[in-house]
C-alpha positions, 0 to 999 in steps of 0.5 A: 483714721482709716482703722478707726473708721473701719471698726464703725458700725454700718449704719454709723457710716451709712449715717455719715454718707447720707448727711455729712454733705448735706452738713456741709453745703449748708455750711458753706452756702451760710459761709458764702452768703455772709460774704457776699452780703458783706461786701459790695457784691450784693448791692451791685447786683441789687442795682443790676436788678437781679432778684434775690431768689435768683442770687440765692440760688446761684450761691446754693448752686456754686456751694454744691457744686464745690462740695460735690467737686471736692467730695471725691477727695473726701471719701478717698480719705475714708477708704472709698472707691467712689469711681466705680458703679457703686451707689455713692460713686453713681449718687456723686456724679449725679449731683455734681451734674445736678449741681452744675445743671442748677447754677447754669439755671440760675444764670440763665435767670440773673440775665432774665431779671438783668432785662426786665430791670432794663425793661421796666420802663420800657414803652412796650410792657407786653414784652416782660410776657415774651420775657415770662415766656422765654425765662420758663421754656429756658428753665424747662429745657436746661433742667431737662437736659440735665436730668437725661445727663443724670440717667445717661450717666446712672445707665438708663436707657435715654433714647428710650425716655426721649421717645416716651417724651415724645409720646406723653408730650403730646397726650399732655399737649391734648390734655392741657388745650386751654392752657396752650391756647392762653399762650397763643393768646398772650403771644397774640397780644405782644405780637398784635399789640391790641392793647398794653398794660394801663390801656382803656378796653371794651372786650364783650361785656368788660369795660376797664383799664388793663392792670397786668398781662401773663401767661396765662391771663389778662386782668382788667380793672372795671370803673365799678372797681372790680378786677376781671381776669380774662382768659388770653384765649379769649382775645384770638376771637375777640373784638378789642376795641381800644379806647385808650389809643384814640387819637381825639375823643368825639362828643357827640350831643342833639340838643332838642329845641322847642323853638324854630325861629330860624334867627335865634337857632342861627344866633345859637349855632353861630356862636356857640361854635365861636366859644367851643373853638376858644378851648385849646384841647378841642380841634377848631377845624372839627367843631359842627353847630348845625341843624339837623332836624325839624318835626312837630316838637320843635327842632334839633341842633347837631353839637359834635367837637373832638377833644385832646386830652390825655385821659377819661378824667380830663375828658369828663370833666370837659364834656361837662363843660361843652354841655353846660356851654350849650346850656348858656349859649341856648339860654342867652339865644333864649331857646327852650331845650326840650328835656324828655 
């Protein structure tokens, strides 16, 4: 074979050098995926919640790892030296780091997708940034160190790239300020928790629902039903305020009367706080039917209750109810609302 081999043109076995392992890692990659998806193993992992780009790159990773690894044999048949300096030799242990670098990568994933499955129904969702966070400085700093490993071991000189590292990390630090800036303000919002995905907020300007939080940005979802994406640098100056953590939600409302009999606004005010006590989501101790102003127009009575209830719908739907109430109680008192 060797024979054979020898009399091969050079570029016939430069050819072979360069695609032959390509061929056959894309043979035993496509051998053991259908194995996997064969048998139960894919299914477990589906259950465990690791995502497919991540089992595909671990069974890429561990098919370059065993071509990489048994190639050595591979070449000693055809009559190479792949130990010494030689580019196939360098190339060789090249991908096996590469390879081996990937696989620790993809691991590193499958226990990241691991727990965000474990944490999808979690309480405290602005944890999958964290997560986010985490995942991407762990990719980061694993392929990092492989790549050093891959020019340590082709003769570069390492100290030297660490230190010109060093130097252009902090230029790319000044260049991209935004971009560090939004990451302070996506560990400000997990950290201070001034909100969390599905909370009612007020920022400026913006009104809505917060619909998904990353790295970078906040989208919240307007009640005109438009999506706003904020900045996370926004929220380290900004005054949030929560609407959706309140623990009562206040109604607050001046009927106008033309009227100033003192016995009917009494007969109102009395009876109006008896029926607005009557509801089980409004707080009987908090209920004020009083009066509160006297002028040239009339009078004016302070209606102010607090509601428990879940949401704006339910809290919509009983404000309306308290103001057609005060509606009837005036018209039974036979009070005159003044509509201006």
């Amino acid at each position: 074979m060797r024979e054979a081999i020898d009399h091969l043109p050079n570029a016939v076995i430069l050819t072979l050098q360069l695609t032959l392992p390509f061929l056959v890692w894309v043979l035993l990659r496509s051998v053991v995926g259908t194995a996997v998806r064969a048998t139960s193993i894919a299914k477990r992992m589906d259950a465990a919640g690791i995502k497919r780009p991540t089992r595909r790159a671990i069974w890429g990773s561990i098919s370059a790892l065993i071509v990489a690894s048994y190639w050595d044999d591979v070449w000693a048949t055809l009559g190479h030296d792949i130990v010494d300096e030689s580019w196939p030799g360098q190339a060789l242990r090249a991908a096996k780091i590469l390879a081996l670098t990937s696989l620790v990568v993809a691991l590193w994933d499958t226990g990241a997708d691991r727990l965000e499955a474990v944490l999808e129904h979690s309480e405290r969702r602005t944890v999958r940034v964290v997560m986010e966070f985490t995942q991407r400085l762990g990719r980061f700093l694993l392929w990092g160190l492989g790549l050093l490993t891959v020019a340590y071991v082709l003769g570069y000189n390492v100290q030297g790239l660490i230190a010109g590292l060093g130097v252009g990390g902090v230029a790319l630090a000044l260049a991209a300020k935004d971009s560090v800036e939004n990451l302070f303000g996506a560990l400000t919002i997990v950290l201070d928790r001034p909100f969390d995905i599905g909370d009612w907020v007020k920022i400026g300007d913006v009104d809505g629902t917060v619909e998904t939080i990353s790295l970078r940005s906040t989208r919240i979802r307007t009640f005109e039903d438009s999506v706003v994406t904020m900045p996370n640098s926004t929220f380290i100056k900004a005054n949030v305020e929560n609407l959706g953590i309140r623990r009562e939600r206040r109604v607050r409302v001046v009927v106008p009367f033309r009227d100033v009999d003192p016995a009917k606004l009494r007969r109102f005010s009395e009876g109006l706080r008896t029926k607005l006590g009557q509801h089980e989501e409004i707080d009987v101790e908090k209920v004020r039917v009083t009066l509160q102003a006297l002028g040239i127009d009339g009078s004016g009575v302070l209606v102010q209750c607090y509601l428990n209830v879940p949401g704006i719908a339910r809290e919509d739907e009983l404000r309306q109810e308290i103001l057609l109430e005060i509606l009837e109680a005036a018209e039974q008192c036979d009070l005159q609302v003044l509509v201006r």
